[in-house]
C-alpha positions as CSV (number, residue, x, y, z in Angstrom):
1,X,7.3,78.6,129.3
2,X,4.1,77.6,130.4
3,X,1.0,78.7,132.2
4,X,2.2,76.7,135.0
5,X,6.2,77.7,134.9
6,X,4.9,81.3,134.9
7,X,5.5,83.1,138.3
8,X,2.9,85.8,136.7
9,X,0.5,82.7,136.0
10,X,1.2,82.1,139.8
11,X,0.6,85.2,141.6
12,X,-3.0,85.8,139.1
13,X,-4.1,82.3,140.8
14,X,-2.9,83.2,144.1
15,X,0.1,80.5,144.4
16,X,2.7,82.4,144.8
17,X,1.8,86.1,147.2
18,X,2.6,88.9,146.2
19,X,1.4,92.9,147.0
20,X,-1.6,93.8,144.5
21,X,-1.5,96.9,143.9
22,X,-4.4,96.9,141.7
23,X,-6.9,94.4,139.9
24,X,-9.4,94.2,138.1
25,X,-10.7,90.6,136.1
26,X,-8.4,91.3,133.2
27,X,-5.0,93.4,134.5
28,X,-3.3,93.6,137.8
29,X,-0.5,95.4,139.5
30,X,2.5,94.8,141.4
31,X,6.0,96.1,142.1
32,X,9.1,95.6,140.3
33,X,11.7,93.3,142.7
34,X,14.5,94.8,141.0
35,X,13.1,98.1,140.6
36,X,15.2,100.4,137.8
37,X,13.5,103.8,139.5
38,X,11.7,104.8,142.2
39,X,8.2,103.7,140.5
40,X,8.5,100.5,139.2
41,X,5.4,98.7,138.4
42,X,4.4,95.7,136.5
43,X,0.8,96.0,134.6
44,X,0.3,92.5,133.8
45,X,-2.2,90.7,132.3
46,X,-4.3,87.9,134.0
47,X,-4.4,85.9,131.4
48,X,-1.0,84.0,130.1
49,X,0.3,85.8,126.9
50,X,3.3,85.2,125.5
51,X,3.8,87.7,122.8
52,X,2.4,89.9,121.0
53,X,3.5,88.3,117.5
54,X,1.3,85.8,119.3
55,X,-1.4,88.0,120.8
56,X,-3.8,88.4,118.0
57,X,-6.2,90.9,117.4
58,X,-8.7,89.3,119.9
59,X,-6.0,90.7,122.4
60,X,-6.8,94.0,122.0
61,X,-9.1,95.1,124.8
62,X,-6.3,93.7,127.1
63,X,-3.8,96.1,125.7
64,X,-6.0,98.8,125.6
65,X,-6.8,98.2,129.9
66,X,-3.2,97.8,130.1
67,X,-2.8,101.7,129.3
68,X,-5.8,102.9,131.2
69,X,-4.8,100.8,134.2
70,X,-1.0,102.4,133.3
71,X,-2.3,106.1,133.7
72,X,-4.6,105.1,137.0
73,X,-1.3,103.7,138.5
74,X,0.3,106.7,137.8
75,X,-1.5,109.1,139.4
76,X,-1.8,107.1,142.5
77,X,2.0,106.7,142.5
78,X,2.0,110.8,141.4
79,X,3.6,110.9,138.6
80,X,1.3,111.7,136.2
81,X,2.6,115.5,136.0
82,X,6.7,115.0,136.7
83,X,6.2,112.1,134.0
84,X,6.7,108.0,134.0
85,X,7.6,106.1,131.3
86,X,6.2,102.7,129.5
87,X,8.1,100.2,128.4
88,X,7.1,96.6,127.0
89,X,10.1,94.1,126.2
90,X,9.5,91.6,123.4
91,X,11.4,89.0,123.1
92,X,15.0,87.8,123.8
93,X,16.9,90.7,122.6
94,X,14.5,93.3,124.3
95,X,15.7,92.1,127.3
96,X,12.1,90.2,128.4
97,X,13.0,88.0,131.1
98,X,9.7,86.2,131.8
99,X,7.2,85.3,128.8
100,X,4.2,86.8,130.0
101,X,4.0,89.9,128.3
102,X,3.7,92.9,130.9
103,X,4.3,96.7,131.2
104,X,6.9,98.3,132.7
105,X,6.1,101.9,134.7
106,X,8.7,103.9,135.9
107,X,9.3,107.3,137.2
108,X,9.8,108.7,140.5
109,X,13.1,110.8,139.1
110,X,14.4,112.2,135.6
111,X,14.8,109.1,133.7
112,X,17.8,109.1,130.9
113,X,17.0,109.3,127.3
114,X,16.5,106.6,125.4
């Protein structure tokens, strides 16, 4: 997929709209359509990455924003103390629908065990 197939690509330029939760030059947030708990959050980088097999060491200050932005979201979503969860998908058999690499948050309720 590229930049311009992405619907993350799309809602970073401001083509398709879509709630920001948070963003800063690097990272933003929105909501999960098809939320899996009462918290579900995307934490998604601005800028188009596919993988991280692909990502490269130059990638990692993205990554690293990608957690502090996780543990912002959570407390203004207040679950930093009941708990939340992180989840990145890579690829195909992860279940990773859109190739944009992102991170899940969720929490809200007692999540199962993985």
């Amino acid at each position: 997929m590229s930049e311009q197939d992405c619907i993350f690509c799309k809602i970073t330029n401001g083509q398709i709209e879509s709630e920001m939760l948070y963003r800063n030059d690097n990272i933003f947030v929105i909501r999960d359509i098809n939320p899996k708990a009462p918290v579900h959050l995307l934490i998604i980088p601005s800028q188009h990455i596919t993988s991280l097999v692909s990502s490269g060491a130059h990638q990692t200050s993205n990554f690293g924003q990608m957690l502090v932005v996780a543990e912002k979201m959570a407390r203004k979503e207040r679950v930093e103390v009941s708990g939340y969860r992180l989840i990145l998908n890579q690829g195909p058999d992860s279940g990773q629908d859109l190739v944009h690499i992102h991170l899940h948050l969720l929490g809200g309720h007692r999540l199962t065990s993985m």
